[in-house]
N, C-alpha and C positions, 0 to 999 in steps of 0.2 A: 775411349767411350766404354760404360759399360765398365767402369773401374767397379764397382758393389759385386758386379756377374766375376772379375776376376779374382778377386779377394774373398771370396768364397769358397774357393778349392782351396786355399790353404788352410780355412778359417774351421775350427769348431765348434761353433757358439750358439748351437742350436737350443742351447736351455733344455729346458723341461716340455715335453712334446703336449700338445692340447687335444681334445677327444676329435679333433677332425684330424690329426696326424695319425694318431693311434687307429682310428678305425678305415682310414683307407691306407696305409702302409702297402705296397706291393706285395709283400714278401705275407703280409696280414693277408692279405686278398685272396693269395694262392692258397695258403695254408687253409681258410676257411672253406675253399670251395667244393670240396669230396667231404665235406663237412656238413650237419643240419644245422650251423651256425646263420642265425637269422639273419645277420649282421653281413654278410660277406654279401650277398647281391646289391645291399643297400651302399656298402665300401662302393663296388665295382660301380655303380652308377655313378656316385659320386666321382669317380675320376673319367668317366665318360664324356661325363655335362661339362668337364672342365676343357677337354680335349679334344671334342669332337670335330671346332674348324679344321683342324689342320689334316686330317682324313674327310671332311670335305673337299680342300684346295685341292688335294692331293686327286682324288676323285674327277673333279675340274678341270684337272690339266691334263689329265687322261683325255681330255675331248668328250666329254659325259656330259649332256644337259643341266639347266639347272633344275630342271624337275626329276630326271634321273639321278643328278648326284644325291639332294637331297632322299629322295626312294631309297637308294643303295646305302647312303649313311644311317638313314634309321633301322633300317634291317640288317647292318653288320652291326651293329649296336645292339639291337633288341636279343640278338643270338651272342654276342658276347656275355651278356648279363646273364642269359643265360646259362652259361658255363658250356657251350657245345667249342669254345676251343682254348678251355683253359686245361685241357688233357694235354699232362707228359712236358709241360712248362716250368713245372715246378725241379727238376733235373737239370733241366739247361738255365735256370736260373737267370733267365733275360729278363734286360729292363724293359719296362714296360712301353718305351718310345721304340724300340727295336718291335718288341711281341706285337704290338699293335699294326706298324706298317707289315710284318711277315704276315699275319692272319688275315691284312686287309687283301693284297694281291692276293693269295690263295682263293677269296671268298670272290673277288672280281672275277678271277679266271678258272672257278671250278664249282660252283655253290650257286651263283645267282640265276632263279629262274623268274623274268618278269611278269610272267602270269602266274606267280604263285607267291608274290613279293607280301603280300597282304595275310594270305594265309600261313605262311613259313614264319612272319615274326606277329601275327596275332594281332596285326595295327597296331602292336604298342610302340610309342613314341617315348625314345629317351631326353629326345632335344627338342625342345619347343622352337621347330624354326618359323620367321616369319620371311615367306620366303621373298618379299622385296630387298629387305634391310640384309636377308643373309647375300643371295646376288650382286648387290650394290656393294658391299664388302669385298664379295670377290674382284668386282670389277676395277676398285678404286685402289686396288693389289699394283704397286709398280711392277713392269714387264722386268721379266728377270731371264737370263741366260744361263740357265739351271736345269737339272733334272729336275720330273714329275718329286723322284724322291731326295733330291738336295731343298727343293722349295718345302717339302712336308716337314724336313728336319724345321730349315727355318720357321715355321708357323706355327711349330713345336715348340720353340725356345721363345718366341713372341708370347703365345698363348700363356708360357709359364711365367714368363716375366708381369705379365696381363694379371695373373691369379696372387703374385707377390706382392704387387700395388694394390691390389685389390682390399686384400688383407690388412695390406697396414696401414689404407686409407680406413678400413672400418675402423681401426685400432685408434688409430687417431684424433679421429670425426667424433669419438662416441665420447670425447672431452669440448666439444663445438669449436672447431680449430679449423674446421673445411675451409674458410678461403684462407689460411695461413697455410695448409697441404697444399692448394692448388700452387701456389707461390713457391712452393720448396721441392714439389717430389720432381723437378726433370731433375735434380743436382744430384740425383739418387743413380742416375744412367751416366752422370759426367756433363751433363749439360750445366748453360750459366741461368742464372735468374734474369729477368729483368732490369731489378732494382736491384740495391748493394745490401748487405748485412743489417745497413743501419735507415736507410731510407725504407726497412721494411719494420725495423723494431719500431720507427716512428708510426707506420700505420697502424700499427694492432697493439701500440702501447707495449711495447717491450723495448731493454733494452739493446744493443748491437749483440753482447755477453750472452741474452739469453737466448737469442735467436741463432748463434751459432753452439749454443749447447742441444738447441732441439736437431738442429743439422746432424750434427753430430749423433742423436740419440737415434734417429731417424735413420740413418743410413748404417750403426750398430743393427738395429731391427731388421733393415732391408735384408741384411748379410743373413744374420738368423732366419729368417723367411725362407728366404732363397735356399739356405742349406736345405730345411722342412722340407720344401717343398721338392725337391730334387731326392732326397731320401726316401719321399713317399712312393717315387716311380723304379728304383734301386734296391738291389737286396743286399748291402753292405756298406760301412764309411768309404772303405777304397774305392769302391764303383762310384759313391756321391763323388768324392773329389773328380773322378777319371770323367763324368758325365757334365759335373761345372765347368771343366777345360773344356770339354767339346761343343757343348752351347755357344763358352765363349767365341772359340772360331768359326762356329755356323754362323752368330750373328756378326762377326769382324769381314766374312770372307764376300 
């Protein structure tokens, strides 16, 4: 399972990067932040909104309400953005799945005062939650026999994998192909279809040939993606490849 996630760390095929790679890059991020670069709080949000369940769950299984986690996600968020702990980061050059859970436990256990929760991050809200559908998420979570911080890894490599589909179902869709994706993206994780090759080129008027050429182009792309996308939270190719194995084995183990 998850053959595209392992053939990624060997792979290089990241292309030509597009202006959401370039302007949230990790290593972009830091750089910009002791910076009047308008652009760097806007990067750092942007990887916020993409990442923030998995320092929910994480939160969560701490034993933290759903209206406390929620409280506490927004306000290590709001103070992330705003650059109060991206001092002295830039030296230890941590990814940013590591940076995140270190600055989370520090702010759990030395920062958070609940009667001041409102005024410390100024009500700003990075993540629009709505907080039945985010609860019911958490809940509909298979019980797992893990640490608070083995489940945060996983929810990490879920959420990224969540953001690469994402992508190259917009990429896709925006040729009107959507029920021909819904049909093809599980074979992207190693899963089977439904239907075969060619009882699918019959529905959508293609033949067997071209429907194994989109497979094929489709699961090229995934790879590429996935690189992107793992590059953006990493400050080097070595650490992308070294960071695609270990997703690997979070999501295997």
């Amino acid at each position: 399972m998850h053959d595209a996630l392992r053939r990624g760390a060997s792979g290089a095929e990241s292309g030509s990067a597009d202006a959401w790679f370039k302007t949230t890059h990790w290593s972009t991020v830091l750089h910009a932040a002791d910076s009047n670069d308008p652009t760097a709080e806007a990067s750092l949000s942007r990887l916020c909104q993409t990442y923030w369940y998995p320092l929910y769950y994480y939160i969560r299984r701490l034993g933290h309400s759903p209206e406390d986690a929620q409280d506490l996600t927004q306000e290590f968020l709001a103070r992330l953005v705003h650059k109060q702990y991206l001092k002295g980061v830039k030296q230890e050059k941590a990814k940013f799945r590591s940076f995140l859970l270190v600055a989370l436990k520090g702010f759990l256990a030395n920062e958070w005062d609940r009667a001041n929760r409102l005024k410390r991050g100024g009500g700003q809200k990075l993540v629009s939650f709505d907080t039945q559908d985010t609860e019911n998420r958490f809940l509909t979570e298979p019980v797992e026999e893990m640490s608070p911080e083995k489940a945060f890894e996983r929810r990490w490599a879920l959420a990224l994998l969540s953001q690469v589909l994402g992508r190259l179902e917009t990429e896709f869709c925006a040729s009107s192909k959507a029920p021909l994706f819904e049909e093809l993206k599980g074979l992207l994780s190693g899963e089977q279809t439904a239907s075969s090759y060619a009882e699918l080129g019959q529905r959508f008027g293609m033949s067997e040939s071209n429907i194994k050429v989109i497979v094929h182009r489709l699961r090229r792309r995934y790879r590429e993606l996935l690189r992107e996308e793992v590059e953006a939270t990493v400050d080097t190719p070595e650490e992308a490849n070294e960071e695609i194995r270990h997703l690997f084995a979070t999501l295997a183990s």
